[in-house]
Structure formats: structure tokens, C-alpha cells
N, C-alpha and C positions, 0 to 999 in steps of 0.2 A: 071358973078355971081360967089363969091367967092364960094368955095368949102368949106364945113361941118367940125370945126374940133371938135374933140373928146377927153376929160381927163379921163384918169384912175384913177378912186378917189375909186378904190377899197380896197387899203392899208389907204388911210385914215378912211374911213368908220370900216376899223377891226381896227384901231386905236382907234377908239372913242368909239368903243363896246369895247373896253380895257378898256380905261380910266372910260365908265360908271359901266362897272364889278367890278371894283375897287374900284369907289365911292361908289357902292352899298354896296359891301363889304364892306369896311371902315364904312360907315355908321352901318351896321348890328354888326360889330365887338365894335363898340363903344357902341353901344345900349349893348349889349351882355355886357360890360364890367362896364356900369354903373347900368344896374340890378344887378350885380353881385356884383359891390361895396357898392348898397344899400342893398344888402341881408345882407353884411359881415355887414354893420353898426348897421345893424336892431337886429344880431343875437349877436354883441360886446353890442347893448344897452340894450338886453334881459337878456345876461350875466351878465353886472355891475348892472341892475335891480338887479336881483337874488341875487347877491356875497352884495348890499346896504340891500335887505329885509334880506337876509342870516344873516347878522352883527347886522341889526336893533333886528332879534329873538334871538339870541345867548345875545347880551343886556343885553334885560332884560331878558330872560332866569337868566344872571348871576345877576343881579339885585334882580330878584324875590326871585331865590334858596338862596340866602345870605340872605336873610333878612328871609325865612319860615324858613331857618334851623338854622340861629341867635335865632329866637323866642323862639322854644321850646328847645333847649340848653339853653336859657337865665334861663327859668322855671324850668329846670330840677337840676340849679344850686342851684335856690331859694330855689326849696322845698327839695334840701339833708341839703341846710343850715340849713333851719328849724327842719328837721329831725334828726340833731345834736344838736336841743336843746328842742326837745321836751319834753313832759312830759312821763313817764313810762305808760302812759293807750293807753293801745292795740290799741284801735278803733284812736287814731289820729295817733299813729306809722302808722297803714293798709292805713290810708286817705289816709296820706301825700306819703307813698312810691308807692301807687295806680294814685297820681298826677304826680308821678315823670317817672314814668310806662306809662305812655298817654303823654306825652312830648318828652319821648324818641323814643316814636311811632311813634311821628309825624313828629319828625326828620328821623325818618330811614326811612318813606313814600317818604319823599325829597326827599330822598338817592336813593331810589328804582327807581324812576321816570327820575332823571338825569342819574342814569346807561342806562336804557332802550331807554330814547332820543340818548345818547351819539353814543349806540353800533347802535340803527336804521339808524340815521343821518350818521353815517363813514361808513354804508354798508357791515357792517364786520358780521353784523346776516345772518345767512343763515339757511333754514329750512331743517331741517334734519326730514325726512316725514319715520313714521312709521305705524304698526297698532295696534291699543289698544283701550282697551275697554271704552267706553265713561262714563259708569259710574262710574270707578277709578279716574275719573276728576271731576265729581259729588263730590266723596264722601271727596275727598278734600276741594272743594267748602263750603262742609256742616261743615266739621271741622274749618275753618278755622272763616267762618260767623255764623252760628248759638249761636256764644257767646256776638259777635258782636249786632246782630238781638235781642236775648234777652235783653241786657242793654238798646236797644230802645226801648223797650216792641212791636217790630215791628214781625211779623209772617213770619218766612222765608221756605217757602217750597219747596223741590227740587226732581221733581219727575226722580224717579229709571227709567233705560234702560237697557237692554242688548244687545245694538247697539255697531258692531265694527266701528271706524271711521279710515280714513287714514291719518293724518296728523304730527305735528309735535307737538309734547302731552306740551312740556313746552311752548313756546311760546303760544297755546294755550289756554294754563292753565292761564299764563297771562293775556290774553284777555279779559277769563271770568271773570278773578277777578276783572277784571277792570268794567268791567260792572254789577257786583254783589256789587261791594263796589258803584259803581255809584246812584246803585239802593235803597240801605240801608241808603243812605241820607236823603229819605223821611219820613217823621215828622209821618206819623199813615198809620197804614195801615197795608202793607206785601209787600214781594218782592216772586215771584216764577218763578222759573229754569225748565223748561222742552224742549221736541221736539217734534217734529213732521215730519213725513218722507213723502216724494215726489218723490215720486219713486225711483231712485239710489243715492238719495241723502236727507238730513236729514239737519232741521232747528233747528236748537238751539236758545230758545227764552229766554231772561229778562226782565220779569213784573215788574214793582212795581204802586204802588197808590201815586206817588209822583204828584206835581201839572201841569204836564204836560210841553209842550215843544210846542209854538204859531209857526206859519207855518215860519215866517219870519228870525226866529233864528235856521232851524232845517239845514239848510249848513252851518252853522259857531260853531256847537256843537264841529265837531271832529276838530276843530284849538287851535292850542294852544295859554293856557293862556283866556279860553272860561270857566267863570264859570256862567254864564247868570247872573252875579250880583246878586246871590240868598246866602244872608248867612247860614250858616248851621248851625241848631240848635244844634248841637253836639258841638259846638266852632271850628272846622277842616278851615284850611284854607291852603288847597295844594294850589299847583301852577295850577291847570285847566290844566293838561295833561293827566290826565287818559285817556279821549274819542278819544284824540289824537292821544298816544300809541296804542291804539285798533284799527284806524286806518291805523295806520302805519304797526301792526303788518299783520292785514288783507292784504294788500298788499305784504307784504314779502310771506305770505303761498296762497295769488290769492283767497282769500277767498270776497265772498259779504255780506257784511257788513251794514245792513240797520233799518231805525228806524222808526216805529208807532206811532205817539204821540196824546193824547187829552187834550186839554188843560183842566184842574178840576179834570179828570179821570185817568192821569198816562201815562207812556209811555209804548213800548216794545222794545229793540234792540236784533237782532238776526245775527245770521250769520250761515249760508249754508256750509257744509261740504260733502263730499264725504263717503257713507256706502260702509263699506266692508265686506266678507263673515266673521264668525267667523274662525280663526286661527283653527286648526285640533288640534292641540297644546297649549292649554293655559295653560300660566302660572299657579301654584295655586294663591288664594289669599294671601295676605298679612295677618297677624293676626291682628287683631281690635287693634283700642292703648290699651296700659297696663291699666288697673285701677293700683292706687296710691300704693294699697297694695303690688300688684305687683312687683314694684321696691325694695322694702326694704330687705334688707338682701344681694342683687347683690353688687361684685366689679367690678368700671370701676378704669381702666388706663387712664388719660387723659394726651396727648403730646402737650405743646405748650412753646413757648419759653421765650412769654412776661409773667409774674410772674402775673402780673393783671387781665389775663383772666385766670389762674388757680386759683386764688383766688376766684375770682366770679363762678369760676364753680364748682369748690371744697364746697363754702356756699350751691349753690341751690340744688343739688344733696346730699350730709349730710344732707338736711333739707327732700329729699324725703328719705330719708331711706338708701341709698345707701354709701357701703363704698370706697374713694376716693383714690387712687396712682396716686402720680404727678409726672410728668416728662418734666425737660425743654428742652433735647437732646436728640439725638436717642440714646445715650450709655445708658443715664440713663433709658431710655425706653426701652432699650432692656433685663437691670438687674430685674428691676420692674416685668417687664414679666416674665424672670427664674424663681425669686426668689417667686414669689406672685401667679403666674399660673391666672390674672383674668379672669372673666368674657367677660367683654367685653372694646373692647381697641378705645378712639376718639383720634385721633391724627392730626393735626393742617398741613394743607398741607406745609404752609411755614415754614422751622422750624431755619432761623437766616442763621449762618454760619455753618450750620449741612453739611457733607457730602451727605447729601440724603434731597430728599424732604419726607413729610408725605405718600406718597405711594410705596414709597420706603424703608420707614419703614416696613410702612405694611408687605409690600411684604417679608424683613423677618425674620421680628418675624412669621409669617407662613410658613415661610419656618424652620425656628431654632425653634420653639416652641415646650414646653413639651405637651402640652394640645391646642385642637384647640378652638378659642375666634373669634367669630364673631367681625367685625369693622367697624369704618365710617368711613369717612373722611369729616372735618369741615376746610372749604377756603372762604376765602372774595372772591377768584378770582371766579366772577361770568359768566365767559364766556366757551364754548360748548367743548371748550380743553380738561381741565380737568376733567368738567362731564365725558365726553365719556370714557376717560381714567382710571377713578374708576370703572363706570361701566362694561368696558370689564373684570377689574380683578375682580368684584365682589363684591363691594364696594357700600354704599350707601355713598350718600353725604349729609351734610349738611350745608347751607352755613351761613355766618354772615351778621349780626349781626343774630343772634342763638335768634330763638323764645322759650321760655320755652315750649310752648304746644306741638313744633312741637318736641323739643329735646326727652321728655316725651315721647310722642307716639316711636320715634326710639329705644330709650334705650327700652322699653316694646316691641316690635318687636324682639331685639336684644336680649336680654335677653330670650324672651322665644325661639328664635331658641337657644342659647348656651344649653338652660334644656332637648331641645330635640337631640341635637348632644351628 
């Protein structure tokens, strides 16, 4: 009987638990790297999604904004034509420069609306969170619409708080207006502003009795280019970004943003803020705007370079009462000032090829001046730079295009701090 033999098949055996550690691996590494290559595909196809819907907005964005701000420039050209050959009776001069006045409005809505896409879309807004009292934002509100409201023969009521909130007052400001001009579209009725507080924190709501907002359209309200195909009896025909803007802004300050709607009965959009104690410290108030009488008899200095916008501001200001010194340079603005001691001094933040910008002016004829003159500062540059900038030296601003109500109200502010300095 042959004898037993025996292989050591132990190196093979850890050979083959090799070779399967390896295929498993392999395997695992492979899986590992075609997930990973369908992720990159998925996250490149999201991407060129985005960058194709991104292009598709931006579009007609520029589609839409050329052709709203074609329109009422197209109007505003007609009716100065016409106004060049009118007849001497008052009442068609008031029509026609009344027509040309609501064209040019609805042009600088354009205007308004593209700046605030532009700056939200490039992320360059950033909220600068303060505390301030929520009814100085009211009473803005009421300025601004209450003239608005009554040409509708609409009822706008904005009830008074003495709530501090903590946010970021202009962009906010914003917001509401956006949703108070939203709200004043509606054909009869009212629109009303008020809050209501919930514990550490406070709702700010916008009524109106417009015809409501049906369940199926109320997530595609804040998109842009979203007028729910309703024309506005006012003839207005923005670009459907207001509710947009308000969205967008609500996100930049982490604010909630949300809407009530009945359809026959009106809507309400509100949005949630943050209350805070009163300041130990408040400011005083502002003085009320001027009445008309007010103004007459005040010189301002105005500083601006372009000859065209001291023409027009030099007409509307002469026609309130007020007497005018122009200046296209800071030299000649700083003679005006020697020689004349006025009032109150607007000066143009850009000023050409001046050595100084308009706050650098500022800064001094306040500094060289015989007599001290309260001043603003009026910039098309609409962004948080310069605000801030005026503001730390003490400056209000005013930006362009320059509303007459609002200019009015500053010079009546301005003027009567200079009577009491």
C-alpha cells in the first residue's frame, strides 16, 4: 500500500484570497468611481441647466426692459412735442406736462427695478442690519403713496407703531414699497399697512381689496416676469418684478415672506421681523416736510457739472420760491459759497473732471465756510458705498433721478435746520 502524500496549497490558497481582495477592491473602486462620475454629470447637467434658464431670464429680462423703457420714453417725447405747440391755456400746458410726468415715471420704475435685479443677482447687496423705529418707514410709505391712492380715489391707511425693529431699514424700505405699490393696483377699495406682534417678533402685513390671488398661481407670484395677466387699469405695464425683488430681498435680510389670498376678497402679504428694545437714545425726529410757503425766500447752491440738470433744477426751485446759485465745479462752488454765504448747498456726487468728488466738496466748504449751510448730497450711484459714506459725515442723500416731493420735503428739512443753526 502506497504511502499518503501531502501538498501545501497554503500559499496558494493566500494567493487567491489575494487575487479575490483585489477583485473585490477593483470592483468597489469602480462602483466608487462611476457614482462619482454620475454625480460630476448630474451636478455639470444642473450647472448648464442653470447657466441655459440663467440666459433664458437675463433674455428677456433685456427683451422686456427695452421695450417698457422704449414705451414711455417713446411718450414722453410726444407729449414735450406737443407741448411745443400748444396752445397758451393753462389747463392743456398742466395736461400735457402731467402726461409727460407719468411716462417719465414709468421709465424710472424700469430703471428702479433693473438696478435692484442687477445688484441682488451679482450678490453684491449685503444687509447692513440696524435698529430703527418702524414707523419712520411707515411714514415714508404714507408720503410716498397717499397721493398715489388718492388719484385712484383708492383709501390707503397705514396704521402708526412705536415698534423698534432690527433690520436693514433701506432695503426694507424697498420691500414694502414694493408690496404697497403691489397693493394700490387694485381698481376700488383700500389698501392698509399695519402689525401685529408675536411675541419677540412682529408681522408686518399689506391688505388690499384687489381681486384676489386663486390657490394654483400663488408659487409663481414671486417669479419674475409674473403679472398673472391682469392689466392694470391705471395703463402701468412693468415688467412683473416687484413681488420678485421682495422675494429676493426677504432672503438677503432671512426674512419670511408670505401671502393670504381670497380670490373676490383681496390678498395680504406680510413679512416677520425681529422687535427690539427702544434705543435709550433716540434720535429726535425729523421736521415734517416744508409746506410750499416755507421754501420761498431760501438760497440753495446747486453743484453739478452737466448744464441740463442745473437748468431743470434751477426752473423747479424759482418756481417754489427759492433763490438759485449754480455751479458746474467745485472752484466755482466754492466762490458762490464766499461770496453769497447760502442757505443750503445740493451738490452732485460726480462732478466731471473736478479734483474732488461732491463730498469732498462738501467737506470743504464746511470746513472754509464763513457761515454754516446744511447740505445733501444728490448721486445716481445707487449703491451702500456712498450712502454710508455721506452718512458718517453727516450728509443726507438724495438719489436720481430726483423726485420733486421728495426733493421738497429735504430742502424744508434743510432749510429749517439752517433758521435754527
Amino acid at each position: 500500500m502506497a504511502a499518503p502524500s501531502f501538498t501545501d496549497i497554503t500559499e496558494f490558497k493566500h494567493n487567491e484570497q489575494l487575487l479575490l481582495e483585489a477583485k473585490q477592491t477593483l470592483e468597489q473602486r469602480v462602483t466608487e468611481r462611476t457614482q462619482a462620475l454620475s454625480i460630476a454629470l448630474q451636478a455639470e447637467a444642473a450647472a448648464k441647466l442653470a447657466a441655459e434658464q440663467a440666459n433664458a431670464t437675463k433674455t428677456r429680462f433685456v427683451a422686456a426692459a427695452s421695450h417698457d423703457l422704449l414705451q414711455p420714453l417713446n411718450a414722453a417725447r410726444l407729449f414735450a412735442s406737443a407741448l411745443s405747440n400748444a396752445p397758451t391755456d393753462a389747463d392743456s400746458v398742466r395736461e400735457i406736462a402731467g402726461r409727460i410726468e407719468g411716462s417719465l415715471r414709468a421709465a424710472e420704475e424700469v430703471l428702479d427695478d433693473m438696478l435692484d435685479i442687477a445688484r441682488l443677482e451679482s450678490g453684491s447687496t449685503r444687509a447692513e442690519i440696524t435698529v430703527f423705529a418702524l414707523d419712520d418707514v411707515f411714514t415714508d410709505l404714507e408720503r410716498q403713496f397717499a397721493p398715489v391712492a388718492a388719484r385712484r380715489n383708492l383709501r390707503l391707511h397705514i396704521r402708526r407703531t412705536r415698534l423698534h425693529v432690527r433690520s436693514d431699514r433701506v432695503l426694507l424700505r424697498r420691500l414694502l414699497q414694493n408690496l404697497v405699490s403691489n397693493a394700490c393696483a387694485t381698481q376700488r377699495g383700500g389698501v392698509v399697512v399695519g402689525c401685529r406682534r408675536h411675541g419677540g417678533r412682529i408681522e408686518v402685513q399689506v391688505w388690499d381689496t384687489g381681486p384676489g390671488i386663486a390657490e394654483q398661481h400663488r408659487k409663481v407670484v414671486f417669479d419674475e416676469f409674473r403679472g398673472l395677466d391682469r392689466p392694470s387699469p391705471w395703463g402701468e405695464k412693468g415688467l412683473g418684478l416687484g413681488l420678485s425683488i421682495c422675494d429676493r430681498i426677504a432672503r438677503v435680510l432671512q426674512l419670511d415672506l408670505s401671502l393670504r389670498s381670497e380670490v373676490g376678497r383681496g390678498s395680504m402679504f406680510s413679512v416677520q421681523l425681529e422687535v427690539t428694545a427702544t434705543p435709550a437714545s433716540v434720535l429726535a425726529a425729523e421736521p415734517a416736510p416744508a409746506s410750499p410757503a416755507s421754501l420761498v425766500g431760501g438760497t440753495v447752491l446747486c453743484v453739478d457739472d452737466e448744464n441740463a440738470i442745473l437748468d431743470g433744477m434751477q426752473t423747479l426751485l424759482e418756481r417754489w420760491g427759492l433763490r438759485v446759485l449754480r455751479a458746474s465745479t467745485a472752484e466755482e462752488a466754492r466762490s458762490a459759497f464766499m461770496q453769497h454765504s447760502p442757505d443750503v448747498v445740493l451738490a452732485d456726487y460726480r462732478l466731471g473732471d473736478d479734483d474732488c468728488d461732491g463730498l469732498e466738496l462738501l467737506q470743504s466748504l464746511r470746513a472754509g465756510g464763513v457761515a454754516y449751510a446744511p447740505a445733501a448730497l444728490v448721486t445716481a450711484d445707487h449703491g451702500a458705498e456712498v450712502a454710508e459714506r455721506a452718512r458718517l459725515l453727516g450728509y443726507k442723500v438724495l438719489r436720481k433721478p430726483v423726485k420733486p416731493a421728495a426733493l421738497r420735503g429735504l430742502l424744508g428739512a434743510l432749510l429749517a435746520s439752517a433758521s435754527r443753526g
